[in-house]
MISEMAR-966934 format. One record per residue (C-alpha): residue number from 1; x, y, z. Coordinates in steps of 0.1 Angstrom, whole numbers, plus 5000, padded with zeros to 4 digits. Example, Ala and Ser with C-alpha at 12.3 -4.5 7.8 and 13.67 -1.06 7.14 Angstrom:
<pts>
PT/num/c1/c2/c3
PT/1/5123/4955/5078;
PT/2/5137/4989/5071;
</pts>
This chain:
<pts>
PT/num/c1/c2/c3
PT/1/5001/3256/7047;
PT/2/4979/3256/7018;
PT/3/4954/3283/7005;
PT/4/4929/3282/6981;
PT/5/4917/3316/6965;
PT/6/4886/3312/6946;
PT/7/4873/3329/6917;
PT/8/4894/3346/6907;
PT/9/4871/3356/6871;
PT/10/4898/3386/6860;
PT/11/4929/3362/6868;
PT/12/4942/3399/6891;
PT/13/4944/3379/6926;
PT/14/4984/3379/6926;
PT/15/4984/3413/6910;
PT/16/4965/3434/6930;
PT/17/4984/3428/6963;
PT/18/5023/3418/6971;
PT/19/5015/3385/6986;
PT/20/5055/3379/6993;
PT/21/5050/3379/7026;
PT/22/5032/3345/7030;
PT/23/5069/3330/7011;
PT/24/5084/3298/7030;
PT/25/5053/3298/7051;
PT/26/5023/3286/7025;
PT/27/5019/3274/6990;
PT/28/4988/3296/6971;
PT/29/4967/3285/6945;
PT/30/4946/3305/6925;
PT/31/4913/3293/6911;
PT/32/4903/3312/6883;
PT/33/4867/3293/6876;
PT/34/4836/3287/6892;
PT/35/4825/3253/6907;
PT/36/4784/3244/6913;
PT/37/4791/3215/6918;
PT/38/4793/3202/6954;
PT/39/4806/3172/6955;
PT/40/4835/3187/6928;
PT/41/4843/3217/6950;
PT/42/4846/3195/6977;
PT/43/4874/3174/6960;
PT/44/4888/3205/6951;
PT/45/4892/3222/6987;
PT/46/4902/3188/7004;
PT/47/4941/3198/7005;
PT/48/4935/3233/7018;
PT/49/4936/3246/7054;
PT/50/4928/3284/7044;
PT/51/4905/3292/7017;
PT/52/4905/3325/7006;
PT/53/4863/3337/6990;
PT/54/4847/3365/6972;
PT/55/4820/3378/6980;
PT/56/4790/3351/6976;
PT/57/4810/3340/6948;
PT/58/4811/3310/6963;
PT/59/4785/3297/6993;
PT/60/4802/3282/7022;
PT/61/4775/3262/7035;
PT/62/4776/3237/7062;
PT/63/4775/3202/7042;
PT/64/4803/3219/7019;
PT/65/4818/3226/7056;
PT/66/4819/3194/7071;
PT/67/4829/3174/7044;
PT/68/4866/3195/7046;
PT/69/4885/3187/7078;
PT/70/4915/3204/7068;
PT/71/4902/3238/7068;
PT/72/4910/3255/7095;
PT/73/4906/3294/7087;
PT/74/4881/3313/7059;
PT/75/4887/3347/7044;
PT/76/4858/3364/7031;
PT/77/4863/3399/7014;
PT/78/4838/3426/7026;
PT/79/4827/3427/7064;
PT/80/4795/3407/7054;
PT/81/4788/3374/7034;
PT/82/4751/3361/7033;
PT/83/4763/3330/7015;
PT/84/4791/3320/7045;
PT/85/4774/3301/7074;
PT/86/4793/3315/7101;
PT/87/4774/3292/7128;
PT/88/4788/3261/7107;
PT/89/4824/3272/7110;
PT/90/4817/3280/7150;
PT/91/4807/3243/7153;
PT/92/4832/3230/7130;
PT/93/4863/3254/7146;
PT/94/4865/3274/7116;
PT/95/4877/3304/7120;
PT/96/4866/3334/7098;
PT/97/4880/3370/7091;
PT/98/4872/3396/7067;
PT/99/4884/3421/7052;
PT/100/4875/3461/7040;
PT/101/4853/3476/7019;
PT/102/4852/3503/6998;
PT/103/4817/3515/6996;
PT/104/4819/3539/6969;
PT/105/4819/3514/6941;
PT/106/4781/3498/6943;
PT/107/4764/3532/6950;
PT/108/4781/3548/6915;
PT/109/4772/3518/6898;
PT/110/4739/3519/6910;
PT/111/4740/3556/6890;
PT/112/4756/3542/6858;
PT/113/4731/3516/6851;
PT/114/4704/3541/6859;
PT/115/4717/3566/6828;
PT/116/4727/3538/6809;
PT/117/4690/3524/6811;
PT/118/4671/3552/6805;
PT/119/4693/3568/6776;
PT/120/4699/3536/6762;
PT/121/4733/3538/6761;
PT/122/4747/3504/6756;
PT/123/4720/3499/6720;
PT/124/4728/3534/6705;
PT/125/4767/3530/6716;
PT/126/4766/3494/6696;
PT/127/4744/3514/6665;
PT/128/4770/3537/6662;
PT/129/4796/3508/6656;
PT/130/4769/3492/6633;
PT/131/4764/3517/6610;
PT/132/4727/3532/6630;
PT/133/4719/3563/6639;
PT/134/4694/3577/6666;
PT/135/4671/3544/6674;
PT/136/4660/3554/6707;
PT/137/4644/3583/6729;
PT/138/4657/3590/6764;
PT/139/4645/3598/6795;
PT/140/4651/3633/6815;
PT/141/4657/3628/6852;
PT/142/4646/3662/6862;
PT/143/4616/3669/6878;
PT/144/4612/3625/6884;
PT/145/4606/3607/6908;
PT/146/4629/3583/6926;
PT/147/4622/3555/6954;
PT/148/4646/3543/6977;
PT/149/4641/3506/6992;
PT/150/4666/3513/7019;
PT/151/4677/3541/7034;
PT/152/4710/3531/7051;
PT/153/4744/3541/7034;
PT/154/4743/3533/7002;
PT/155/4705/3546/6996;
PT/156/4713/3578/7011;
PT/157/4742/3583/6985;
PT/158/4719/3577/6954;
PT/159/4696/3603/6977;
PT/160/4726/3627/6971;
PT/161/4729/3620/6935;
PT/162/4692/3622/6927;
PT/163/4691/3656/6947;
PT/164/4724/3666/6924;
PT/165/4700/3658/6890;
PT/166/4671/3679/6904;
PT/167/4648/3643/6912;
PT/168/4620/3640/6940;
PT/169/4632/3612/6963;
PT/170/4606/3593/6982;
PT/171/4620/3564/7005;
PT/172/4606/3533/7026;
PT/173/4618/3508/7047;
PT/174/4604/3489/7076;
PT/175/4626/3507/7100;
PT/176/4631/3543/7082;
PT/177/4622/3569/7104;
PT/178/4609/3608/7088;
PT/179/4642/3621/7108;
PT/180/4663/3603/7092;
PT/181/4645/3603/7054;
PT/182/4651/3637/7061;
PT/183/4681/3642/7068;
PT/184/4690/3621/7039;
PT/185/4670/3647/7016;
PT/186/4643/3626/7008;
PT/187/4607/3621/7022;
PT/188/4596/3590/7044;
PT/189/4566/3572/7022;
PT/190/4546/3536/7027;
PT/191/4557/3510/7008;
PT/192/4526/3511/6983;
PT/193/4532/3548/6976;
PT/194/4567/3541/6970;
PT/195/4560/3517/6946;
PT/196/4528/3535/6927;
PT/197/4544/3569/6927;
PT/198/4582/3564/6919;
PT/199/4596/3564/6880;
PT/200/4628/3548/6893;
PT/201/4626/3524/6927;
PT/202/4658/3513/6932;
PT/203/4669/3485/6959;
PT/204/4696/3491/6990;
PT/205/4685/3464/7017;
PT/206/4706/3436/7030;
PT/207/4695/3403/7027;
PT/208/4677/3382/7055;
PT/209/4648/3361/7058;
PT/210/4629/3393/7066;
PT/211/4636/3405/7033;
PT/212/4639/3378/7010;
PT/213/4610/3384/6980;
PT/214/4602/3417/6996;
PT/215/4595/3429/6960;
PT/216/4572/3408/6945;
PT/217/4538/3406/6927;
PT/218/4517/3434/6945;
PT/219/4546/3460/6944;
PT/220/4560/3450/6902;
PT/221/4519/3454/6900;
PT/222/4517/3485/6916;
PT/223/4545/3505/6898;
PT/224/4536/3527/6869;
PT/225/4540/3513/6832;
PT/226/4567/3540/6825;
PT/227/4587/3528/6854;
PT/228/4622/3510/6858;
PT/229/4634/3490/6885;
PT/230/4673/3487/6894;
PT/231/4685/3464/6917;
PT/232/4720/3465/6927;
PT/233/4721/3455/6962;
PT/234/4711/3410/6960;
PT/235/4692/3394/6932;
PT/236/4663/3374/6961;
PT/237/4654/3406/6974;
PT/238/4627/3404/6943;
PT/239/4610/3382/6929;
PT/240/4631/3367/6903;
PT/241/4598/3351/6884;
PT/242/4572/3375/6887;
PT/243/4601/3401/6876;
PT/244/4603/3384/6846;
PT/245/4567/3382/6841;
PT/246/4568/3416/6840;
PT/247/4595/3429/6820;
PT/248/4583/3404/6794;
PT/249/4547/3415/6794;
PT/250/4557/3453/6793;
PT/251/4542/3457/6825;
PT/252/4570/3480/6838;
PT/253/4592/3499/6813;
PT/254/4626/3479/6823;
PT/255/4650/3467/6847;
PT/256/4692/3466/6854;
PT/257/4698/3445/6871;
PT/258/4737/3434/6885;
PT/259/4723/3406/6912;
PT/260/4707/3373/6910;
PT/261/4695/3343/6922;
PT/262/4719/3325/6910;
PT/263/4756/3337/6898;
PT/264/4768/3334/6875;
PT/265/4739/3341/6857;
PT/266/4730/3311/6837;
PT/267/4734/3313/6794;
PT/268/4699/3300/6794;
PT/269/4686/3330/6818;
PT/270/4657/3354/6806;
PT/271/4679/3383/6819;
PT/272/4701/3381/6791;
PT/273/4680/3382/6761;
PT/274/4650/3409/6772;
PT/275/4655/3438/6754;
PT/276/4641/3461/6782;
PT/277/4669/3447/6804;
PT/278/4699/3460/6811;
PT/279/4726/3430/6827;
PT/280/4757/3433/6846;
PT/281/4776/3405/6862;
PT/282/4778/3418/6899;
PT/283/4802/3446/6893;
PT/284/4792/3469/6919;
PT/285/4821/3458/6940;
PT/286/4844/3454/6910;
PT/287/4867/3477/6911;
PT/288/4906/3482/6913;
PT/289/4905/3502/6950;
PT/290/4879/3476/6960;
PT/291/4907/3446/6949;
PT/292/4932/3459/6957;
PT/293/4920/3462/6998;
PT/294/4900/3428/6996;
PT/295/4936/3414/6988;
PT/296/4957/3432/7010;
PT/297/4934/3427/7038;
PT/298/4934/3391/7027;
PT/299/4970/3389/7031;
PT/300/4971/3405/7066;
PT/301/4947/3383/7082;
PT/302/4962/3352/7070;
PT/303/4997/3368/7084;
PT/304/4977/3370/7116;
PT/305/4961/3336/7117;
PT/306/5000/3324/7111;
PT/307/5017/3343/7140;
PT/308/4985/3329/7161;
PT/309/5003/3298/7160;
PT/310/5033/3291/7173;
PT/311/5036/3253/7160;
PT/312/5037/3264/7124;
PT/313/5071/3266/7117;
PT/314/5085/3299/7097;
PT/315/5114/3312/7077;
</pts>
């Protein structure tokens, strides 16, 4: 059998997990760069009955699909995958399996880039190295207010850690009820409050047609000129355009941002050279524990898919 795993950007794939126990009965390949390019991807996957993806890294979409009648099984790290369509493989008798997820990783990032934006961490770090001193003036979080877009685990872990640095939390969502704001420590608001009131809103939705642009030009327009927006959770949930409209024109005091429209981000993008943004490249799951279970899990499910079948021979 052969596998494909895909992006591979930190070269780790065979390091993270013992993947000995695939030996005799498949040949691996590791990809290491990303492919935008349909028609090249699908010369590239031709060969391979199991592809192993990351994330979104990659979209699985159904003309990519169809146009590889080898593939018989997809591995997609994390439970869910916006960018894989699952009713494509049903047709097509793809078969899908996933893996675990460690959830701790997106939420404390979510905290980093918050500190890091508001005490401008990254500029005075690279002063310091520069020969600067003292260019900037922070922001205290005490006694602030934050908004949650999305209330389900991840936004009631940045609830916690809000609570921890003495911050009002104020949440919305179309389905957030004031039991469950409350148990989560923070008080159920309407949308436009949210967004008028809050001196952080930060975004923990998944992605859906529902939700796709649910930030855009009323809510940017509505948020205070002091205010910073951080989006963790998928870069279409805003408004990528009107965003930019409004970090450039000062109209909101910044953004970090680790998601995007399109990843990897690309070396012409606006995101990269504002100087009230702060960019990562969709590092909230990027961590060792994280790897080293997307692997693992990875290797199981392949072992699984190959016992399935009793016609594949095995040493």
């Amino acid at each position: 059998m052969q596998i494909a795993v895909l992006d591979d950007y930190q070269q780790i794939a065979l390091k993270m997990a013992d993947w000995s126990a695939l030996t005799g009965r498949a040949d691996i390949t590791i990809f290491n760069d990303h492919i935008s390019d349909q028609h090249v991807l699908i010369e590239r996957l031709l060969p391979f009955e199991i592809v192993c993806i990351m994330r979104e890294r990659t979209p699985m979409n159904r003309q990519l699909l169809s146009a590889l009648p080898n593939l018989k099984l997809i591995v997609s790290t994390g439970q869910h995958n916006a960018s894989l369509d699952l009713k494509a493989c049903e047709t097509l008798g793809i078969e899908v399996a996933t893996t675990g997820y460690v959830e701790s990783g997106a939420p404390e990032l979510t905290w980093a880039l918050l500190m890091a934006m508001v005490r401008h961490i990254p500029s005075e770090a690279q002063n310091v190295k520069t020969g600067g001193w003292q260019t900037g003036i922070g922001v205290d979080l005490k006694g602030k207010t934050i908004g949650i877009v999305g209330l389900g685990r991840i936004g009631t872990k940045i609830a916690q850690y809000a609570k921890a640095f003495e911050m009002k939390v104020i949440a919305w969502s179309e389905n957030l009820t004031e039991e469950k704001a409350h148990r989560a420590g923070a008080e159920l608001v309407n949308k436009e409050r949210l967004f008028k009131e809050a001196d952080f809103v930060t975004i923990h939705l998944v992605l859906s047609d529902r939700s796709r642009g649910i930030i855009g030009t009323g809510e940017l327009a509505r948020m205070k000129p002091s205010a910073y927006l951080i989006n963790t959770s998928r870069g279409p949930l805003v408004d990528e355009a009107e965003l930019i409209e409004a970090l450039t024109y000062k109209k909101i005091a910044g953004a970090a941002i680790d998601v995007y429209d399109t990843e990897p981000l690309p070396a012409d993008h606006a995101f990269r050279t504002l100087d009230n943004v702060l960019a990562t490249p969709h590092i909230g799951y990027v961590t060792e524990e994280t790897y080293k279970l997307f692997y693992t899990d990875s290797i199981k499910a392949i072992e699984k898919w190959l016992d399935s079948r009793p016609f594949i021979n095995r040493i």
